[in-house]
C-alpha positions in Angstrom: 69.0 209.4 -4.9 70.0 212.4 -2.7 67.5 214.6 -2.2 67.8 218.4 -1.4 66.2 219.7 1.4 65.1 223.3 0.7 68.0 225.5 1.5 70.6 223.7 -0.7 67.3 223.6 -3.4 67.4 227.5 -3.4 70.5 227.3 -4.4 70.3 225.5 -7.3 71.0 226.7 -10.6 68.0 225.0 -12.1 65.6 227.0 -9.0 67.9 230.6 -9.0 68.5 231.0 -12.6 64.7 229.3 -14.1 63.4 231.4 -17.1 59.7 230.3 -16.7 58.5 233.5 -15.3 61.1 236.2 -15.5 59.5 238.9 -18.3 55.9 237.8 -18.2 53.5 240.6 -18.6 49.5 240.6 -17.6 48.2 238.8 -21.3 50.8 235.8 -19.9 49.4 235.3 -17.0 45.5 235.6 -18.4 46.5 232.6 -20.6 48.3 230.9 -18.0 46.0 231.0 -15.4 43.0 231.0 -17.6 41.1 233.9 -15.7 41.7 237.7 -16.8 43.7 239.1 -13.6 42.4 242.6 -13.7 38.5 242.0 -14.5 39.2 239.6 -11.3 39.9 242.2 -8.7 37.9 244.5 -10.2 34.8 242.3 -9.2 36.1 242.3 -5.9 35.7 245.2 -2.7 38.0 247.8 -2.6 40.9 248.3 -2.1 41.4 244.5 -3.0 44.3 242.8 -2.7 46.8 240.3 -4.5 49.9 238.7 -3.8 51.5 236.9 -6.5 54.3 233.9 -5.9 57.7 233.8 -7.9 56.8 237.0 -9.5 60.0 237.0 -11.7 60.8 241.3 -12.7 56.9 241.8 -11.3 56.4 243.2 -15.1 52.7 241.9 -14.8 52.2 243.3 -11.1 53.5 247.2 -12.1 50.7 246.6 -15.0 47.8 245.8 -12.8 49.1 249.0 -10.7 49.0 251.5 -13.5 45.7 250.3 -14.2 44.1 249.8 -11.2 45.7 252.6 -8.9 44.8 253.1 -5.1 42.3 250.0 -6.1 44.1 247.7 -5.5 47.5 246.6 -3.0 49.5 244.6 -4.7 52.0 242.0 -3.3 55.1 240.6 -5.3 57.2 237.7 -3.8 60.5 236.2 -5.8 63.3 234.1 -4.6 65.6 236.6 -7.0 66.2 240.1 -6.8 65.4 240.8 -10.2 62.8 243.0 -10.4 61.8 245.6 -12.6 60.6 249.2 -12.4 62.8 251.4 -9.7 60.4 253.6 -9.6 57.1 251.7 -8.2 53.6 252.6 -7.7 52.7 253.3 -4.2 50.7 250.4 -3.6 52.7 248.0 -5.2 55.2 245.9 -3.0 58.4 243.4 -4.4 59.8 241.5 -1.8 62.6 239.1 -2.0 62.0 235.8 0.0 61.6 232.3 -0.3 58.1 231.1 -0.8 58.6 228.6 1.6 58.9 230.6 4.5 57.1 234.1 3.9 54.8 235.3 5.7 52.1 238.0 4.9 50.7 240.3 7.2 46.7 239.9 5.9 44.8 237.6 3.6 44.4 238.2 0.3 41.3 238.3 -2.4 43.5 236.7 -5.6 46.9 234.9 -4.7 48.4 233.3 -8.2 51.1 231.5 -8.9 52.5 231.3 -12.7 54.6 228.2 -12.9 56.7 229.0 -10.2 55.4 225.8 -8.2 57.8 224.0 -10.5 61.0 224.8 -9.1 59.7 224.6 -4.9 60.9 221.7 -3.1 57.8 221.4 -0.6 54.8 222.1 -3.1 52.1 220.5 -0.8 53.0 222.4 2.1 53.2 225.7 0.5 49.9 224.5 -1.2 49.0 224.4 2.4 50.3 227.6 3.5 48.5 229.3 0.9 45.1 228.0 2.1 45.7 230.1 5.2 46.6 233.5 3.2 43.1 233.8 1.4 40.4 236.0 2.2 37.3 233.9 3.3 36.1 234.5 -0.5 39.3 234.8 -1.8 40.4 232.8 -5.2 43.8 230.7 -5.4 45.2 229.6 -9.2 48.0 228.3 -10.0 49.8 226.2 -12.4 50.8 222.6 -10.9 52.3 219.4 -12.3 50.9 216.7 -10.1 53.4 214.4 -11.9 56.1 216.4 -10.0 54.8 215.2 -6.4 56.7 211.6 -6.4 56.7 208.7 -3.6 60.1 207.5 -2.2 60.4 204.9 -4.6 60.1 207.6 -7.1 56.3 206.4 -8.3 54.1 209.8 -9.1 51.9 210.1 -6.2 49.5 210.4 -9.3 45.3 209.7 -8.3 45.8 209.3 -4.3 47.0 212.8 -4.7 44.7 214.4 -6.7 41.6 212.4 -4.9 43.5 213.9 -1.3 42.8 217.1 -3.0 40.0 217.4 -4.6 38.4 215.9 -1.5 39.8 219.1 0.6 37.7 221.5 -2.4 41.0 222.2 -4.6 40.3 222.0 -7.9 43.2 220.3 -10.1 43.1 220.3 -14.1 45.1 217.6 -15.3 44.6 218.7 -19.0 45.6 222.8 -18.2 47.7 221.5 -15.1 45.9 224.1 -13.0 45.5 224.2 -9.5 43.3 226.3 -7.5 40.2 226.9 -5.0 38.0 229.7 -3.7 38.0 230.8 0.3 40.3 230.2 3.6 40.9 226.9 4.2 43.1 224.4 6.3 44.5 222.2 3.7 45.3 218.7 5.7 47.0 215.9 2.9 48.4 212.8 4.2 51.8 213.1 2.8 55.1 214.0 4.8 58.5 215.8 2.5 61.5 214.3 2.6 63.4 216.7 -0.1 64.0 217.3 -3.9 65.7 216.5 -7.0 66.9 219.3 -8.8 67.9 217.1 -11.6 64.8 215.7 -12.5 65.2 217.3 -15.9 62.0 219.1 -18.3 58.5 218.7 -17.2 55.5 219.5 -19.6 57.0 223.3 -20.2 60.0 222.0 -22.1 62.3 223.9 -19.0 64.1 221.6 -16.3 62.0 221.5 -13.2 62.2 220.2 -9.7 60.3 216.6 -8.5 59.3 216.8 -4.8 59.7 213.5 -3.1 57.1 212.6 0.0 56.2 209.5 2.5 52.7 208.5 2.5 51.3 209.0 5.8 48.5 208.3 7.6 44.8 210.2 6.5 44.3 213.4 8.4 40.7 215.3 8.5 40.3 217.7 5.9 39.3 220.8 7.8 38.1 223.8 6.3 37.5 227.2 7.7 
C-alpha cells in the first residue's frame, strides 16, 4: 500500500473537498458531541475560551458569538478557506491551517472536534497535541473512529488502543465513537505514524474517510500534568 504522509494527504480530494462538517450549526454539534456547547462555557470563568478543529464555514462558532458576546473568545481552525460570515464578531477568530501543525497562543476551557478527526493523517499525535492546548480544567470531545487507527499489516489497532488510552484518562465511546477527557495532560501512546490511506473508502458516517497506519512501539509512561 502507499501511504501518504501528511502534506500529499491535505491534498487529497477526499481531506480538501469532505462534506462532514461544512454547514453544521450549534444543535449539530450538541447531538454530535453529546454536550450542549453553550450551557458548557457558560459554566465556565469568563471570558472562556474555545477553539474548535475543522470548523468547516464556522456557522456554529458565529452562533455561540452572537449569543455569548464579550463572554466568550472563540477560536476556529479549517484546512479550507471556506468560511462564513465576512462580517465577524470581535471575539471570534477563523484561521486557515492544518490541524497538524497549528499552534495556539493559550489553552483553552472547551476544544471540540466534530468529525473532522476522520480525514487527519496523524490522529494520535494530534490527539496528543490537543492534551497540551487545555486549560488545567479544560474539557476535550470529539468524535473518533478507533477502527481508523490501523497496524502495518493493516489489522485495527482495535483494544491495545483504546486500553493505551483509557489508561492515559481519555475517555473513548465505542457505541457514540466519542473521544474526549477533562484537564492538561501529556498524552504518551506507544504507537509511531507511518502515513495514510486516502482511499480507505466510508467509515461509520456513510462519507469516505482516511485510515491512519502506525508501528507498535515500545510502552512509554503515561504522564499527566
Amino acid at each position: 500500500m502507499n501511504l501518504l504522509d501528511d502534506d500529499a494527504l491535505e491534498r487529497s480530494s477526499v481531506v480538501a473537498n469532505c462534506r462532514m462538517n461544512r454547514e453544521r450549526r450549534l444543535p449539530g454539534y450538541d447531538r454530535e458531541l453529546g454536550i450542549n456547547v453553550v450551557d458548557t462555557l457558560r459554566s465556565r470563568r469568563r471570558p472562556v475560551r474555545w477553539l474548535d478543529l475543522c470548523c468547516g464555514t464556522g456557522n456554529a462558532l458565529g452562533q455561540a458569538a452572537d449569543l455569548l458576546g464579550d463572554d466568550a473568545e472563540i477560536v476556529g481552525v479549517d484546512l479550507v478557506d471556506f468560511f462564513a460570515r465576512p462580517q465577524r464578531p470581535p471575539r471570534l477568530r477563523l484561521v486557515t491551517a492544518s490541524v497538524v501543525t497549528w499552534e495556539p497562543e493559550q489553552p483553552f476551557d472547551l476544544i471540540t472536534c466534530v468529525h473532522g478527526l476522520h480525514y487527519v493523517g496523524d490522529k494520535l499525535g494530534v490527539l496528543a497535541r490537543i492534551g497540551t492546548w487545555l486549560a488545567d480544567d479544560g474539557l476535550f470531545v470529539a468524535n473518533f473512529d478507533v477502527r481508523s487507527i490501523r497496524l502495518r499489516d493493516g489489522t485495527p489497532a482495535g483494544r491495545h488502543l483504546t486500553t493505551s488510552l483509557r489508561s492515559q484518562g481519555v475517555r473513548y465511546d465505542s457505541r457514540t465513537r466519542r473521544i474526549g477527557w477533562t484537564g492538561r495532560r501529556l498524552i504518551d501512546l506507544p504507537y509511531r505514524y507511518q502515513g495514510s490511506d486516502d482511499q480507505a473508502g466510508p467509515n461509520y458516517t456513510g462519507q469516505p474517510a482516511v485510515n491512519s497506519y502506525y508501528d507498535r512501539v515500545s510502552w512509554g509512561l503515561p504522564i499527566n500534568s
